[in-house]
N, C-alpha and C positions, 0 to 999 in steps of 0.2 A: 560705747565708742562714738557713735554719733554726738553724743554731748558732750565728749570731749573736745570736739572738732570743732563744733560749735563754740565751746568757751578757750579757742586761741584766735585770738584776734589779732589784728595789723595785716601786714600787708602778708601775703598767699605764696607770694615766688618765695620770696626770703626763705618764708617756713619751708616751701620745700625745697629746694634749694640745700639748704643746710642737713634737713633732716636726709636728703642727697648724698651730699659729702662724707655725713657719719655711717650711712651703708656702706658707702664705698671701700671707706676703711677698717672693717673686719676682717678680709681678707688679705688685703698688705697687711697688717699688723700680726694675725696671725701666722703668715707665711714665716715674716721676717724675725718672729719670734723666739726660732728654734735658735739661732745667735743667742738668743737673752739663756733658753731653756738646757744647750748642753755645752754654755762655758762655764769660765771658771766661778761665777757663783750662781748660778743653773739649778734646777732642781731636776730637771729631765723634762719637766711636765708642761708642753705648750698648751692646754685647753687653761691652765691656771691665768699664764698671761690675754688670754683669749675673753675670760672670765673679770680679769681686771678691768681690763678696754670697755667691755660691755658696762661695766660700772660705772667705770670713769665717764664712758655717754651716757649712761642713764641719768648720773648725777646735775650733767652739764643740762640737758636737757629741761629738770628739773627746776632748775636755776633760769633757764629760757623763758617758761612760765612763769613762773613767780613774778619775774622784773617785768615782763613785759604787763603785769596788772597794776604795777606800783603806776602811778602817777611820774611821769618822770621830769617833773619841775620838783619833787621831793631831793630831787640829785643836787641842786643849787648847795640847798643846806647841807647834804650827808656829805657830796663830796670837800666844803668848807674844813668840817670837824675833821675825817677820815685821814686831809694831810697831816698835820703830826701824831697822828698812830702811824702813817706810811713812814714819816721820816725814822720813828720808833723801830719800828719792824725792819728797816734796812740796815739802819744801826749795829741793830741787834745778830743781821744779818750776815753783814762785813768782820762785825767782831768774833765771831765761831771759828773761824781759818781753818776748817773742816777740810778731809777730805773721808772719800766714800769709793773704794776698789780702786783707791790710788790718781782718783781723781779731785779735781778744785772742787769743794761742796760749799766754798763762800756765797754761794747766790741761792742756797736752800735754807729752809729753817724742817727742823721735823715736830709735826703737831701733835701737840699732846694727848696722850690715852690713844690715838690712834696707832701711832709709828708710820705715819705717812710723811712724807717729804712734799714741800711748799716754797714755789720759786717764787719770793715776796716783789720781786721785780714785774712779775705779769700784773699784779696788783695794783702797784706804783704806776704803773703804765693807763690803767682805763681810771684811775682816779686822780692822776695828772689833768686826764683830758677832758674829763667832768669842771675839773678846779676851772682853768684856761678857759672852757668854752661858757660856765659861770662869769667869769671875770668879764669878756667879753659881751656878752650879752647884756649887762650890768651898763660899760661903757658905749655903748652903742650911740651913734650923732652926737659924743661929749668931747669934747677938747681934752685932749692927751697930750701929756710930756712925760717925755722919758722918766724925769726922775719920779714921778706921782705913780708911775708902773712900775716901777722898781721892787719898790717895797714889797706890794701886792701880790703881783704878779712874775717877778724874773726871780726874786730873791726863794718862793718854794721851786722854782721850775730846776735853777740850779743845784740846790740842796737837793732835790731828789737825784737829778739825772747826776749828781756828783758821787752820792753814795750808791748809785747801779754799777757807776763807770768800773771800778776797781776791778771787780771780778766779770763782767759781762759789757763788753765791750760794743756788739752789736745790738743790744735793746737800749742801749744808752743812746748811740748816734741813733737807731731809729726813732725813741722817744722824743727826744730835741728834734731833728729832723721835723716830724709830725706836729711837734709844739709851733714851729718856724711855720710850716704851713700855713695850721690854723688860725696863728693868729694873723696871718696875711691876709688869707680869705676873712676875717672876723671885722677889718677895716684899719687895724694897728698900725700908724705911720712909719712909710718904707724908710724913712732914712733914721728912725728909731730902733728900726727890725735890723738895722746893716750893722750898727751897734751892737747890737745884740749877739751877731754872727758872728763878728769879730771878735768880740769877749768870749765867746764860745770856743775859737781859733785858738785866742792866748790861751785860755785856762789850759786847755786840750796838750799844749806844747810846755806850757808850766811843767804840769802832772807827767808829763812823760819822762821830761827833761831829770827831773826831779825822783822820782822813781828812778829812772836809769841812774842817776847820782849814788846813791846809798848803798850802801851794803847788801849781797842778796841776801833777802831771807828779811831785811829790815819791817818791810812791808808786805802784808798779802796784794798779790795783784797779777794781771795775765797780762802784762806789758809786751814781753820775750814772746809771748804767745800770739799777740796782735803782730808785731812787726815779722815776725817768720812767718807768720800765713798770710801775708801781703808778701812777703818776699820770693814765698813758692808758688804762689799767682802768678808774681812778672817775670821768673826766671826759674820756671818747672824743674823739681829736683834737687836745686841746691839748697836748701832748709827743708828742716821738720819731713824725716822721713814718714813717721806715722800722716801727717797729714797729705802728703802726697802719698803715701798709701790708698788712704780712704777716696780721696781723689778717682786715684786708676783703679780701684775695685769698684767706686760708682760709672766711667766712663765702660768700662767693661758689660756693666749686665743691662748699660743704654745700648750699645752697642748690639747685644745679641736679641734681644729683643725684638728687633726686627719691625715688620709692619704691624702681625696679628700678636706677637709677642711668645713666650713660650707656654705660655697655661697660669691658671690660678694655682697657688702651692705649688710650682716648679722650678721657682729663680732657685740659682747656682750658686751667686753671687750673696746669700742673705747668710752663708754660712762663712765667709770671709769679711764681708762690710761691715767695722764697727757703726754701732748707732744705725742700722738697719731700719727699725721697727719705729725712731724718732729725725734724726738731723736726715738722713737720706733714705727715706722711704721712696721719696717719690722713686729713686733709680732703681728699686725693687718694681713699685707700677710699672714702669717701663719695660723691665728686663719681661713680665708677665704678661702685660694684656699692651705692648706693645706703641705703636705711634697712634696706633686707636684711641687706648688708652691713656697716654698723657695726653694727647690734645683733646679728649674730653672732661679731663679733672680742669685743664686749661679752662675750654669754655663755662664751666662752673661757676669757677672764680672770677670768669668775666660777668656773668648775669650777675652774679652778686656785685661785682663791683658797680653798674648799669643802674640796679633795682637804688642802692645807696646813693649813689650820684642822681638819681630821679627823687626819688626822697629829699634828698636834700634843697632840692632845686625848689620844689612842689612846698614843704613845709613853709609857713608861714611864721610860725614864731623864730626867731634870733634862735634864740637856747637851742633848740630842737635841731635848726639844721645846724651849728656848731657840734651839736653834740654824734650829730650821723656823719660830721666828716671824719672828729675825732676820733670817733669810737671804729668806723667802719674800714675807713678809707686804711689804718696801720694792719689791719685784719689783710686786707689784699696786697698789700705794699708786703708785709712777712710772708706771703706764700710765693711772692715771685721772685724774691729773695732764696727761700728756700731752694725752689725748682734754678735758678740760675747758678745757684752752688753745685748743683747735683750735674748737671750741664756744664758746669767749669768756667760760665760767665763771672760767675763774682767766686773772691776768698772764699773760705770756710771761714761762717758766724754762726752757728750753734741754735741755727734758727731753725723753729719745726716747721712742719706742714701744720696750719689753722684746720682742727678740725679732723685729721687726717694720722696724722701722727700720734703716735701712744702719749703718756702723760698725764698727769692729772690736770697739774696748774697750769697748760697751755689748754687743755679743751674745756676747763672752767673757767679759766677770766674768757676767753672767745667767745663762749655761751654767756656770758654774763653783757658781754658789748651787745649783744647779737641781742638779748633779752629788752636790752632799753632802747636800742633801736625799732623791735617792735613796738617798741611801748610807744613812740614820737610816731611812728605810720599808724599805730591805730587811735593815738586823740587827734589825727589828721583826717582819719574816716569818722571817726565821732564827729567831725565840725564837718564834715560835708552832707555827712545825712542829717545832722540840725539843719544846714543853709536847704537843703533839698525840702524837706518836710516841712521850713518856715515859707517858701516859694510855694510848694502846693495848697499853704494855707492858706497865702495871699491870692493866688489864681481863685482858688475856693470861696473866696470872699467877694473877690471881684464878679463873679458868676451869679453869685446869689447877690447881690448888689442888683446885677444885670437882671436879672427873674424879677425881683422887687419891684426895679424903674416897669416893667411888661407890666406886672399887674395892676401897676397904678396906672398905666395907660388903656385897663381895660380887658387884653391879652390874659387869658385863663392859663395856668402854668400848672400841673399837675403834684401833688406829693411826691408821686414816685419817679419824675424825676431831678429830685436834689439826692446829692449821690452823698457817700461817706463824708467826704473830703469837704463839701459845704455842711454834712449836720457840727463837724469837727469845728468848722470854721463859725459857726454860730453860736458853740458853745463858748470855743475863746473868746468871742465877743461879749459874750455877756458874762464873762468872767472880768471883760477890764470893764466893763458897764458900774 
């Protein structure tokens, strides 16, 4: 065990922090489980879904490690190659027109030999931001025009985020959204970037326009489903019964909740709320371990937002801090998302809790962001304990310098006191000798 701990490296909060969040959610998951285990395709048996979770973190976790030992300037090149296998797999994606217990399964692919289900979108999303914060990094103090970014750079941004939009409407606006940041922060000229906003705007009003045009049934897409859950937002009730359903069964178990909450395995509420155990867990948290409890999952996701924004601040190459805004920053941006839905601030978007929420592809691409993120804090401790140990060498040299000038002037200076740190210093010496 100890040499486990020993060989996870980068930064200490992060790790625990995360490894935090995924305690926290075995018991929301499995509370809110028995929704999954005695409806209608239910088995009865909530330790099975209890047993998946545990998996699905173990896996994620797995994935934590691994990346966080890759070198992660390896990402320049992977994430280059990796966009047209994303545009492939989206494709491949949109064109299934699936559904799965009567629901849109256009944003799943199911992998093969396993019979797992795979949202190719979470995918597209942290290899987007690999691609972008590459590009970046690349142009860095170089004269940019719009049209020389085009090609490069906006023409995969929109081909991905175009084949998400159809069937997943809120990781499309947050992928773009997050793209628009980055490359703000990254130095992309503002009145290039307002271009770019705009064309975003048209496309956006194109595709709808257009979609609404046709025949139903012409096209796979959740159009109807975007404009009714914006519409029972601004005027509670009059559209999309289910979704103002789910609404007032998550206001309901915030509500009873109370301060200390009602008990772990007590909510009322997990046996009426669809998506219980994913889209609104959090309002299961609440309904159980109360205003305690949510405003401590809260401050979670703030130190992690803190520990990324000090990373990023702190890291010295380009790439690195791109890649900790990229990667990090949509990680916290989807949980407050999440929690604001469940609170009735924003629409219903289909957005999980990072971390926290059952699923597979939401707590493996999270682990996999989280993974390279270590990876950039810890060759940011590798380069400070070189600057440290290069400093102690030079102090060490200068001392024994200092001893040498004594003895020439006479001054008797003993063996035992030249300490490690000058015999170290002598030997690199006479190594560039």
């Amino acid at each position: 065990m100890k040499t486990l701990f020993h060989n996870l490296k980068g930064d200490k909060t992060i790790w625990a922090v995360v490894a935090l969040l995924a305690i926290v959610s075995f018991l929301p998951v499995y509370s809110a489980s028995s929704n999954l285990a005695y409806g209608t395709y239910g088995s009865g048996n909530t330790l099975s879904y209890l047993f998946k979770h545990l998996a699905h973190v173990g896996i994620g976790f797995f994935m934590i490690y691994v990346f966080h030992r890759i070198p992660y300037n390896y990402f320049k090149a992977i994430s280059t190659m990796a966009i047209p296998v994303i545009v492939l797999l989206l494709l491949y994606t949109l064109m299934q027109g699936k559904t799965i217990g009567g629901a849109n399964a256009s944003r799943w692919i199911q992998i093969p030999f396993v019979g797992m289900g795979f949202q190719t979108s979470t995918l597209a999303s942290v290899v987007l931001m690999l691609y972008v914060a590459r590009y970046l990094a690349k142009i860095k103090d170089k004269a940019i025009t719009f049209k020389s970014s085009l090609l490069e750079l906006w023409i995969p941004v929109f081909v991905v985020v175009a084949l998400v939009l159809p069937a997943n409407f809120s990781t499309a606006a947050i992928m773009f959204t997050m793209v628009i940041m980055l490359v703000f922060i990254g130095g992309y000229p503002l009145k290039h970037l307002l271009k770019v906003v705009g064309l975003g705007i048209l496309a956006l009003t194109f595709f709808i326009l257009t979609v609404k045009a046709l025949p139903e049934g012409t096209f796979p897409n959740r159009v109807d489903t975007w404009i009714s859950r914006v519409d029972n937002f601004i005027q509670e009730g009059t559209e999309n019964e289910e979704e103002a359903y789910q609404i007032e069964k998550a206001k309901i178990a915030i509500a009873t909740g109370g301060i200390n909450g009602l008990g772990p395995g007590k909510s009322v509420q997990r046996n009426f709320l669809p998506q219980s155990s994913s889209d609104f867990i959090y309002a299961i948290i609440v309904e159980e371990y109360g205003l305690i409890g949510a405003i401590g999952v809260i401050v979670l996701y703030l130190i992690l937002f803190f520990r990324f924004l000090r990373t990023s601040i702190q890291t010295r190459n380009v790439f690195g801090t791109l890649v900790v805004v990229g990667l990090g920053f949509p990680i916290i941006f989807q949980a407050f998302i999440n929690m604001g839905v469940a609170v009735e601030l924003l629409p219903t978007t289909g957005q999980t809790l990072p971390l926290i929420s059952s699923g597979g592809s939401s707590i493996w691409m999270t682990c996999l962001a989280i993974g390279i993120i270590l990876n950039v804090t810890k060759k940011e401790e590798e380069i400070k304990e070189e600057e440290k140990e290069k400093m102690q060498r030079e102090k060490a040299l200068e001392r024994l310098i200092e001893k040498e000038r004594l003895r020439e002037a006479g001054i008797v200076v003993e063996e035992k006191d030249i300490t490690e740190d000058e015999k170290i210093a002598v030997k690199a010496l006479k190594e560039l000798q």
